[in-house]
C-alpha positions in Angstrom: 36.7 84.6 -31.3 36.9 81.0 -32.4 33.5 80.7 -30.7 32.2 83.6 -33.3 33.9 82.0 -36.5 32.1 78.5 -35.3 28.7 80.7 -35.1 29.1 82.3 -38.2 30.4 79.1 -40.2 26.8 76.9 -38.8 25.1 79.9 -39.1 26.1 80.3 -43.0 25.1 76.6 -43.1 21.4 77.1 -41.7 20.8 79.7 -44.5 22.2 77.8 -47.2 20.1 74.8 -46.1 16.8 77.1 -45.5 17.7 77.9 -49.3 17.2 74.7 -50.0 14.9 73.2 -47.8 12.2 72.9 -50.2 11.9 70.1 -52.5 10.9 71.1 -56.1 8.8 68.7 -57.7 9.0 69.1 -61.8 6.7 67.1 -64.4 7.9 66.6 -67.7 5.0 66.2 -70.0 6.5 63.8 -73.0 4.5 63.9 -76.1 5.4 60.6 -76.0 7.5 59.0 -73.2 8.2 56.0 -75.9 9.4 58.6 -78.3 13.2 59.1 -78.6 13.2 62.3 -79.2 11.2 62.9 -76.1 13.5 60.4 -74.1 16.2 62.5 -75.0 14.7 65.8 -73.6 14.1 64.0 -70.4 17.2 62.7 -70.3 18.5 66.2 -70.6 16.4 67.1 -67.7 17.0 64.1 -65.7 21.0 65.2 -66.2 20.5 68.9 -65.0 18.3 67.9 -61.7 20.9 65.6 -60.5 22.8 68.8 -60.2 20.7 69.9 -57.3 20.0 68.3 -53.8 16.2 69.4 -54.0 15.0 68.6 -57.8 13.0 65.8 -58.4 11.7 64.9 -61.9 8.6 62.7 -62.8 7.8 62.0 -66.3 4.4 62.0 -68.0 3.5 59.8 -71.3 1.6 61.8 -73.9 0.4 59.1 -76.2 0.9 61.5 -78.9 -2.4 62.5 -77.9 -3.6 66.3 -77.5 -6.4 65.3 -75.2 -4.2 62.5 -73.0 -1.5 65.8 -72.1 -4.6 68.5 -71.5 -6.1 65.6 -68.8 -3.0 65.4 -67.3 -2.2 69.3 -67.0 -5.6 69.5 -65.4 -4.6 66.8 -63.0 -1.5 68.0 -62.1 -3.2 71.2 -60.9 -5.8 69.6 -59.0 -3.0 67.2 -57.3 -0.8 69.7 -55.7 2.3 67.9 -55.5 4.5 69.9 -58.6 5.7 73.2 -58.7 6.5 73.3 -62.3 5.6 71.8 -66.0 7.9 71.3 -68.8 5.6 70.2 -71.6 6.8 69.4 -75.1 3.3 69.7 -76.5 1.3 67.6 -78.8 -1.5 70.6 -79.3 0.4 73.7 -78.9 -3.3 75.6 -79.6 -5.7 73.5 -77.5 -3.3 73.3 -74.2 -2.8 76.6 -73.6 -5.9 76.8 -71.9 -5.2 74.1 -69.3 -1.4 75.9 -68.8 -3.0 79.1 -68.0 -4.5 77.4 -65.2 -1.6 75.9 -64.3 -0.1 79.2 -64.2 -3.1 80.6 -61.9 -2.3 77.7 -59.6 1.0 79.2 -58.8 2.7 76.2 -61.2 5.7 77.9 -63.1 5.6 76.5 -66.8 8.2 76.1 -69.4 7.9 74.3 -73.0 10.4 72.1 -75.0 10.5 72.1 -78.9 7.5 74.1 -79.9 5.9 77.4 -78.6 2.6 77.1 -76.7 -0.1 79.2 -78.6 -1.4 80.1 -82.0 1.2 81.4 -83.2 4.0 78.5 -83.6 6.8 81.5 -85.0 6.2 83.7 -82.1 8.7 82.4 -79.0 7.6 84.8 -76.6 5.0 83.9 -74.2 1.7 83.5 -75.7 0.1 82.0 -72.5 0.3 84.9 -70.1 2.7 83.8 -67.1 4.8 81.4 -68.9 8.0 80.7 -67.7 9.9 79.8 -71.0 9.8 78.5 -74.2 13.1 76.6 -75.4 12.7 75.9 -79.1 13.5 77.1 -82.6 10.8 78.4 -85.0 9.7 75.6 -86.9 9.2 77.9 -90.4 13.2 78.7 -90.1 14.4 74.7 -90.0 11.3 74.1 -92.5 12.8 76.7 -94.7 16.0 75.3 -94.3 15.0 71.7 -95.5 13.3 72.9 -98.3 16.3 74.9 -99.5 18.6 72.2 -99.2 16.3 70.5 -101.8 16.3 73.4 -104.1 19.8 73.2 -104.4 20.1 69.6 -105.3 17.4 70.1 -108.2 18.6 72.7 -109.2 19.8 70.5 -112.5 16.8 68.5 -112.7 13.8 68.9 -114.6 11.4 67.2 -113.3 12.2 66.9 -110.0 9.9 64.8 -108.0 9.6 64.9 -104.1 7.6 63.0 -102.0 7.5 64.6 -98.4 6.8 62.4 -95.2 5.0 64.7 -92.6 4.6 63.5 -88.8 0.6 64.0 -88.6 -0.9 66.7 -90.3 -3.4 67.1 -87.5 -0.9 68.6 -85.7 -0.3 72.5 -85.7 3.1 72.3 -86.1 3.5 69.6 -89.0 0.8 71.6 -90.6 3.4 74.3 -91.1 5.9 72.4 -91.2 3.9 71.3 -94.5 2.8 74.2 -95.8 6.8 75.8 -95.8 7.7 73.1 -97.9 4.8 73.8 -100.2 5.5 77.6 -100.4 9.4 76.9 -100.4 9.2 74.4 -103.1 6.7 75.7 -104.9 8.3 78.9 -106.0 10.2 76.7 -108.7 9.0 75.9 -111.7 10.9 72.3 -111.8 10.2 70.9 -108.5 7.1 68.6 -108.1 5.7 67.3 -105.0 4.4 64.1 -106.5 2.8 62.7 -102.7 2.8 63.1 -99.3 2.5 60.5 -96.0 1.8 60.8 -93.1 4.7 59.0 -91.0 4.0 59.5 -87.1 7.3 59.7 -86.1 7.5 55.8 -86.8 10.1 53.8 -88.8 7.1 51.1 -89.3 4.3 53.4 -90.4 7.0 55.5 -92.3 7.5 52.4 -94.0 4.1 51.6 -95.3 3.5 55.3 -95.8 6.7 54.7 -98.5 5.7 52.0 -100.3 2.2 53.3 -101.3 4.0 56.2 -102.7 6.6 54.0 -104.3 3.7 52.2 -106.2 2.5 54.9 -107.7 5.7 57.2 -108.0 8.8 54.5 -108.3 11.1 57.2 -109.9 10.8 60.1 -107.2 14.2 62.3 -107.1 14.2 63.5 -103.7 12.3 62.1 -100.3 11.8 65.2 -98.1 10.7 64.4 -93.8 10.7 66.5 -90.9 11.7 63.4 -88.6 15.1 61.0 -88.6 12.3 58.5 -87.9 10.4 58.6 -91.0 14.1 58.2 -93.3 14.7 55.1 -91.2 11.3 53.7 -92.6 11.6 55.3 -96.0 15.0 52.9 -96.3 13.4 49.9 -96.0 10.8 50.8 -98.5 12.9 51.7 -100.9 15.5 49.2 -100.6 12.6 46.7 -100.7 11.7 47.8 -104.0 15.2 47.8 -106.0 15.8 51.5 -105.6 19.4 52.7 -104.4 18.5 54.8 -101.5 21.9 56.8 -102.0 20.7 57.7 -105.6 17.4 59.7 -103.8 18.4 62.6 -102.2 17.0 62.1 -98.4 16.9 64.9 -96.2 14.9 64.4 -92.4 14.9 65.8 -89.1 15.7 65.9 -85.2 19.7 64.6 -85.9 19.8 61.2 -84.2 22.9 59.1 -84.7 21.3 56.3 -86.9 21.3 60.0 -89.2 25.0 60.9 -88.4 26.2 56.8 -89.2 23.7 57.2 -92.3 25.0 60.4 -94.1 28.7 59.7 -92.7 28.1 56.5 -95.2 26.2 58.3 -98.0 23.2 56.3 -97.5 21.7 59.6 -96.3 22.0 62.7 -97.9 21.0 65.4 -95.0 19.1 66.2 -91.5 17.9 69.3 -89.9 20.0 69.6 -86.9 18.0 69.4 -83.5 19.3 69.0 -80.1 17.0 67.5 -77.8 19.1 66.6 -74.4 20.2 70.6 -74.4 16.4 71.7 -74.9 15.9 69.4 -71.8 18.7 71.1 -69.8 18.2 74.4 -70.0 14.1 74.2 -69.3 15.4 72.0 -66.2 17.8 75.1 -65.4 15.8 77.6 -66.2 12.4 76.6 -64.1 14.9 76.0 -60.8 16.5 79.4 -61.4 12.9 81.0 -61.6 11.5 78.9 -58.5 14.2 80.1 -56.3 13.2 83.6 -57.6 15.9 84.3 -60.0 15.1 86.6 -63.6 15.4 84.2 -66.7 15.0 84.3 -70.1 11.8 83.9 -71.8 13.3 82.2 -75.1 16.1 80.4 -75.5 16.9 79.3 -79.4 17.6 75.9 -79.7 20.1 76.9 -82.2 22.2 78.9 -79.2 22.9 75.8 -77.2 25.0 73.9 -79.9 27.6 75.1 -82.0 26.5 73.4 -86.1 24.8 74.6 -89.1 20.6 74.0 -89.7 21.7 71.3 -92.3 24.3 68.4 -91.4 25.4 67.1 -94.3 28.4 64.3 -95.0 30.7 67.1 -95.8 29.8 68.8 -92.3 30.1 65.4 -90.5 33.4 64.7 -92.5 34.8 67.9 -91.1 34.1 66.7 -87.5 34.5 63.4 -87.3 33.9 63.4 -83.4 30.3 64.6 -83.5 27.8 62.7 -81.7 24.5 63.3 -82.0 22.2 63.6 -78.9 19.9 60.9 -79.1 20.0 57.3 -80.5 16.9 57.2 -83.0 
């Protein structure tokens, strides 16, 4: 009998080693690894693989650049060494075509932030194969900005916003644009007196500012889809007299230089994002559907953290504890 039991117990632990005995190599393909936000995905996904013995992660820098990440796709196929891609994509059109072949190669495939494929609202799989897609559609937080400024001009006449944009050569600030335009424009008092192009960077978000401030000094409302573009935005303004808590200042991606900023009433507002959970649950997700397991094709960013689309000082007041996910 007790020679049975000791059978039984190594055999259990054979076939609980055999189910792990292959490594799983996984790329994380950074828009930019110098990026914080994309720092904090991999973080996320850094986090999750230390979870299991066989998960290794190897990140892969971007550049912001749509043809730097469709290179390195095409590399990653030819190599042979990973058996999966988590891309937070800088062309979510043009790569698609470089992840199907990835796909083909036997490569399972998952994407952070945005959707891969022409359609940037649709979150089911657009490139045939793909694994998952763990983002939020960028017309619903878009919407949500843009109706957060509504309300606050809803007393003023004119209201003048100036809107800071990542780069409008990319798909996704494209529409991210062109909701605030629709949004916005649907009332009669609300101007959009400029917009600048801030590349996710407090120094170019800065210039960007200032040539806008010399043509439009007495702008009501500065409108950004990044944290990154406010933190640039401040210097410009304070630099030229203006009392940044007078301008109503709404960005993007919820860092904590945000939370310490509207917790003071510098800022006014950010669109909540969460960037170490999207990193997580790609991690999680890929593993469960290399060791064969059914998972989810979507997963809404807004599911993995319990806040509203808008923080706002009254929000952060409420929960004093909050900490945001990434640093700025």
């Amino acid at each position: 009998m007790r020679t049975l039991a000791l059978a039984s117990v190594i055999g259990a632990a054979l076939m609980a080693t055999a189910a792990h005995a292959k490594d799983y190599n996984i790329a994380f393909l950074a828009a930019s690894s110098q990026n914080g936000f994309n720092q904090a995905i991999y973080s996320g996904i850094k986090e999750a693989a230390a979870k299991y013995p066989n998960v290794k992660t190897q990140i892969f820098d971007g550049e912001f650049s749509a043809d730097t990440q469709f290179n390195q796709v095409e590399d990653i196929v030819a190599g042979g060494k990973f058996d999966a891609i988590i891309i937070t994509p800088n062309d979510t059109v043009g790569v698609a075509a470089a992840l199907e072949d990835a796909v083909k190669a036997g490569i399972k495939v998952g994407t952070t932030l945005f959707p891969v494929g022409p359609n940037l609202s649709d979150m089911q799989p657009q490139v045939p194969g793909l694994t998952v897609t763990v983002a939020s559609d960028p017309v619903v937080g878009a919407t949500a900005q843009a109706n957060a400024v509504v309300n606050y001009c809803k007393d003023i006449d004119p209201c003048k916003v100036a809107v800071l944009i990542g780069q409008l050569v990319f798909p996704f600030d494209n529409l991210r644009n062109d909701t605030y335009k629709k949004v916005l424009g649907e009332h009669r008092n609300i101007k959009i007196v400029a917009t600048g192009e801030g590349n996710y960077s407090p120094q170019t978000s800065m210039v960007a500012m200032q040539d806008i401030l010399q043509s439009h000094p007495d702008i009501n409302v500065v409108l950004s889809n990044a944290d990154q573009h406010l933190m640039g935005a401040e210097v410009a303004i304070e630099d030229a007299g203006l009392d940044m808590s007078k301008i109503f200042t709404i960005g993007g991606g919820l860092n904590q230089i945000a939370v310490d900023s509207i917790r003071s009433g510098q800022w006014s507002a950010t669109l909540a994002q969460f960037p170490e959970s999207e990193g997580k649950a790609a991690l999680n997700t890929m593993v469960g559907a290399l060791d064969g397991k059914k998972e989810p094709t979507w997963i809404d960013e807004y599911s993995l953290r319990d806040t509203p689309k808008i923080i706002t000082k009254e929000w952060l007041d409420a929960h004093p504890a909050f900490q945001a996910e990434w640093k700025g």
